[in-house]
BAMITI-285661 format. One line per 5 residues: number of its first residue (from 1); for each residue y, x, z of C-alpha. Coordinates in steps of 0.1 Angstrom, whole numbers, plus 2048, in hexadecimal, padded with zeros to 3 digits. Layout:
REM BAMITI-285661
NUM> Y:X:Z ~ ...
This chain:
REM BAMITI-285661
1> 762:712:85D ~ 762:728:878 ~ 77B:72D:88D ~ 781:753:89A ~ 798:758:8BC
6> 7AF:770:8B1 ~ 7BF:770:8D7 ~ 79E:781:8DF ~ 7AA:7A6:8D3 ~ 7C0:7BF:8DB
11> 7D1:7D9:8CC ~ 7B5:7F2:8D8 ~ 7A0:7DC:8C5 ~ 7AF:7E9:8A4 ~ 7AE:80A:8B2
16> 7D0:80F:8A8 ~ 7E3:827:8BD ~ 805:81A:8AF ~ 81C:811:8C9 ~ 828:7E8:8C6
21> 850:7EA:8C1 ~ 865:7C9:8C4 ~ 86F:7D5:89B ~ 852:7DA:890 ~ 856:7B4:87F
26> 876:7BD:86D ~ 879:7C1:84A ~ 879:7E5:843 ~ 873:7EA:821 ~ 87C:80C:812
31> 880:807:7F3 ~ 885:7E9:7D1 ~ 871:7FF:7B8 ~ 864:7E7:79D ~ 83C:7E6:7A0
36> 83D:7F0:77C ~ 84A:810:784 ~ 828:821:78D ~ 823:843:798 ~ 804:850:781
41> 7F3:86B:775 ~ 7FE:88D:786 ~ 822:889:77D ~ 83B:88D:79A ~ 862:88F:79D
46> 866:8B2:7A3 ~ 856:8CF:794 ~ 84D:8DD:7B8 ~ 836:8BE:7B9 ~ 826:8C8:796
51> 821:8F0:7A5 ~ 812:8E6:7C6 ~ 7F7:8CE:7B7 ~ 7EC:8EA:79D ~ 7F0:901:7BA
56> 7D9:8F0:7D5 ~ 7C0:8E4:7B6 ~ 7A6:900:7C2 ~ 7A9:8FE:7E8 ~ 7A3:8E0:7FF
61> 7B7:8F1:81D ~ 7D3:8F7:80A ~ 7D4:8D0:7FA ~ 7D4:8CC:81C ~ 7F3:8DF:821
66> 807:8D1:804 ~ 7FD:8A9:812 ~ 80C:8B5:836 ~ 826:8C7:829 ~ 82E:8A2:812
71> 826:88D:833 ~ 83E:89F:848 ~ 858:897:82F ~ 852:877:829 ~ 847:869:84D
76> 86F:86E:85D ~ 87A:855:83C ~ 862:837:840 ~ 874:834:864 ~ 850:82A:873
81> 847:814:85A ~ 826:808:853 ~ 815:80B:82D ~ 7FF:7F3:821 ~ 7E6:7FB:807
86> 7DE:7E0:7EE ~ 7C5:7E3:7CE ~ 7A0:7D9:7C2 ~ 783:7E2:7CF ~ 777:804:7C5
91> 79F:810:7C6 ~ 79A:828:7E5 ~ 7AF:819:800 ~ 799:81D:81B ~ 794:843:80F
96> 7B5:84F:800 ~ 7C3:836:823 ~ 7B7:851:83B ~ 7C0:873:828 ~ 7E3:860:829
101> 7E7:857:849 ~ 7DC:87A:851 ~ 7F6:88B:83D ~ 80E:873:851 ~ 803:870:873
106> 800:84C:872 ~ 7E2:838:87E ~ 7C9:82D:862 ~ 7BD:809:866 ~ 7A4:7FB:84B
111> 7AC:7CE:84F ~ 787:7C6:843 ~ 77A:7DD:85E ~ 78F:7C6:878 ~ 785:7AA:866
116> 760:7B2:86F ~ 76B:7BD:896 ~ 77D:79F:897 ~ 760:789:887 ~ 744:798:897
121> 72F:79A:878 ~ 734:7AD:858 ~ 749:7A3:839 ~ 729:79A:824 ~ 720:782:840
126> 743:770:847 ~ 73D:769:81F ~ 71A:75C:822 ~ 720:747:849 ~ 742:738:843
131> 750:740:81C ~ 76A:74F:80B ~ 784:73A:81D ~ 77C:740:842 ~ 77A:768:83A
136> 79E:765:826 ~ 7AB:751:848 ~ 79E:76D:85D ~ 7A9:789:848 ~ 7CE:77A:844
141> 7CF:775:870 ~ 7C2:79D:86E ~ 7DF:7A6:856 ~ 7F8:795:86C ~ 7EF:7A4:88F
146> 7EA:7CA:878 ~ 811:7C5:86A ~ 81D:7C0:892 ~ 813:7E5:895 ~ 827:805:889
151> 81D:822:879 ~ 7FD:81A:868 ~ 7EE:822:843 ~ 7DE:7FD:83D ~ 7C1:7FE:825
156> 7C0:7D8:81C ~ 7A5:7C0:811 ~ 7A2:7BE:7E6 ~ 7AC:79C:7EC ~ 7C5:797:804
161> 7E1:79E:7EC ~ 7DC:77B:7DC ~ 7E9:76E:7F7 ~ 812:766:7FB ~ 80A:766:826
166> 7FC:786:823 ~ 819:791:80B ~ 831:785:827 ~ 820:7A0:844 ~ 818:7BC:82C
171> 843:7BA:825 ~ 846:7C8:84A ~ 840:7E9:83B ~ 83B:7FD:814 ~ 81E:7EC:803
176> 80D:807:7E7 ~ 7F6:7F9:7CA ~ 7D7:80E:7C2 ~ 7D8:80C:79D ~ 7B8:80D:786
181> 7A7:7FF:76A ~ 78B:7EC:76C ~ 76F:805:75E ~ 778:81C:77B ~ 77C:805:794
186> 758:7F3:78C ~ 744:819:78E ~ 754:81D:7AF ~ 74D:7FB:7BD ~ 72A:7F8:7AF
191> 721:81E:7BC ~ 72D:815:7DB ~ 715:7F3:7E2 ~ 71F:7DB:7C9 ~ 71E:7B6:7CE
196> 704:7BE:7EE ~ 724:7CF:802 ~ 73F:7B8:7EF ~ 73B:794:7EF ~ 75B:78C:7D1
201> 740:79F:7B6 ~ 725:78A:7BD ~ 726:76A:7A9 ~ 70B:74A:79C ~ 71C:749:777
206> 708:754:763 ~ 721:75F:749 ~ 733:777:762 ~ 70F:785:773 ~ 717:7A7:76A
211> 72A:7B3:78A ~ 743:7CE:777 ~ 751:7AD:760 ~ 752:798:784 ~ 769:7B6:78D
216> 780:7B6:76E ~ 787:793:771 ~ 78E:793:793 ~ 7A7:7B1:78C ~ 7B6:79B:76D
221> 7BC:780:785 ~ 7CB:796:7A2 ~ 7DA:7B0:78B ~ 7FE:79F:792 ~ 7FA:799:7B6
226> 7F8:7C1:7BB ~ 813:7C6:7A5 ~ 827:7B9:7C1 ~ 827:7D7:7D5 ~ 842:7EC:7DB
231> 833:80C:7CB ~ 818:80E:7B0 ~ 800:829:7AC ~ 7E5:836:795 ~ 7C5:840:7A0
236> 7BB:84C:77E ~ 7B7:873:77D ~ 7CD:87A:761 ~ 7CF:884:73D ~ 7B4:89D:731
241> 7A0:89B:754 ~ 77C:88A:75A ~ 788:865:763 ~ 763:85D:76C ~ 76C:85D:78F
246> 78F:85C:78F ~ 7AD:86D:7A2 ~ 7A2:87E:7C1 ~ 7B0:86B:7E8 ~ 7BF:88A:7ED
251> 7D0:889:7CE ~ 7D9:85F:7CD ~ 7E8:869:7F0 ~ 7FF:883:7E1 ~ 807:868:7C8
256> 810:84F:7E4 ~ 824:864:7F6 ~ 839:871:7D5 ~ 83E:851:7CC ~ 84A:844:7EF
261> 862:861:7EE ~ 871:85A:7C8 ~ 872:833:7D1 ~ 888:83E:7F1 ~ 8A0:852:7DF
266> 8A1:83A:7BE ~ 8AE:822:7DE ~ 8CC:837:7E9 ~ 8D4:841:7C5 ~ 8D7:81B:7BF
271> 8EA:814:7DF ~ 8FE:82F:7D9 ~ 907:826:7B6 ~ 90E:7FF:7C0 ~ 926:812:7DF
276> 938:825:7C4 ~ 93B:805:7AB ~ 947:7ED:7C6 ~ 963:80C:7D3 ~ 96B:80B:7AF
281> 970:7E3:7A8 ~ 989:7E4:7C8 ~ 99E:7FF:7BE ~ 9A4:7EE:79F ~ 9A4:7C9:7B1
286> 9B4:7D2:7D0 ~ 9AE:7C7:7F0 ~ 9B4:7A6:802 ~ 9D4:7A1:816 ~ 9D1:7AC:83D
291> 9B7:7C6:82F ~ 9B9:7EE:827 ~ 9A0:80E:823 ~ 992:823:83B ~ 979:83D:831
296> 96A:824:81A ~ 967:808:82F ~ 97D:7E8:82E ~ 98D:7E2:855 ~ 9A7:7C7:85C
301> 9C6:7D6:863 ~ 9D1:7D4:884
């Protein structure tokens, strides 16, 4: 196996303008929204939403406008955290990861182009010189220097989500699943190189030679690894609209922001409601001796 000096690179390397910050480590997760709660089709949680999609439909600039507009919003709450985009091959990160980190001024990085700065040689190759193995080694030390940096839209690898290590640096920031079924997500892939450009299709059973089944077993087997991320998000186009090529990036971004933004405030309605409960079971409890109430805090009494 080889053995790739990760010491070697810096962050100009990445060509990541994000600044290092001694926080950048901590656990900043915005939000506990179970991964089953997805954000699909075009719904959204306020009509304005629903208006401004049907609105910019028919004009690029002002989709444009209505992503800024959501960015703008949304970039203040995630406190300069970065997002992590997990999902199959064929799912869009790499292209719905730039229109995102446009509409938030972050920095887009795409981890398997590192990978192939890092490794000198192109994904295809790392597969065919050293294996499977060495490339998911490489791609996990990637993932760990990417999460010391702040601000970034991350598109990940279709495989790094099976692993807990990379799990543990993705939790630095808001991790989004790319939703889709496998017919999709097999006419994207395949359009876009097949097993030539990704190594996971290609296989020597000769039961599983057709790449788009390769690809649906691989997503049965990963399906509840991306289910771990905080936010989940279709990348179908919706009900009574041509699904052949799915949602457009533009679109899945809106998705990913909306859904950032309802996860947030499904957060403070929860803390709020556990404030209220726990203000509630000590008014009918009381408080300790040596203890009293000031503007809803417990302070000793002095």
């Amino acid at each position: 196996m080889a053995s790739f000096q990760m010491k070697t690179h810096s962050a100009s390397h990445f060509n990541l303008n994000a600044r290092r910050n001694v926080y950048a480590t901590r656990h900043v997760r915005i939000t506990t929204v179970s991964a089953a709660k997805g954000f699909g089709g075009a719904s959204s949680s306020s009509s304005s939403d629903k208006a401004s999609l049907k609105k910019g439909s028919g004009s690029e600039e002002l989709k444009a406008s209505i992503l800024k507009e959501l960015g703008d919003e949304l970039s203040p709450k995630l406190e300069n955290s970065s997002i992590f985009l997990v999902g199959m091959m064929g799912s869009g990160k790499s292209t719905v990861g730039r229109v995102l980190a446009e509409a938030l001024n972050y920095t887009f990085v795409d981890a398997d182009d590192t990978v192939e700065q890092v490794a000198g040689k192109s994904i295809p190759e790392v597969f065919a010189d050293e294996g499977e193995e060495a490339f998911r080694e490489l791609e996990t030390a990637c993932l760990r220097e990417i999460s010391s940096y702040v601000r970034c839209v991350v598109a990940t690898g279709g495989g790094a989500a099976v692993r807990d290590t990379n799990w543990a640096n993705m939790r630095v920031g808001v991790s989004v699943y790319l939703e889709g079924d496998a017919p999709l997500l097999a006419a994207r892939a395949l359009a876009d190189g097949g097993s030539a450009a990704r190594p996971m299709l290609k296989t020597d059973d000769p039961e599983v030679a057709d790449e788009a089944k390769r690809l649906a077993d691989l997503l049965a087997t990963r399906r509840s690894r991306y289910e771990l991320a905080d936010v989940k998000v279709s990348i179908a186009a919706g009900k009574g609209k041509d699904d052949s090529k799915g949602a457009s990036p533009e679109e899945v971004a809106r998705r990913i922001m909306v859904g950032m933004r309802d996860a947030m405030e499904d957060k403070l309605r929860d803390d709020e409601a556990r404030r209220l409960k726990n203000e509630a079971r000590m008014e009918q409890e009381g408080l300790p001796d040596g203890f009293t109430r000031t503007d809803y805090k417990i302070r000793p009494m002095e």
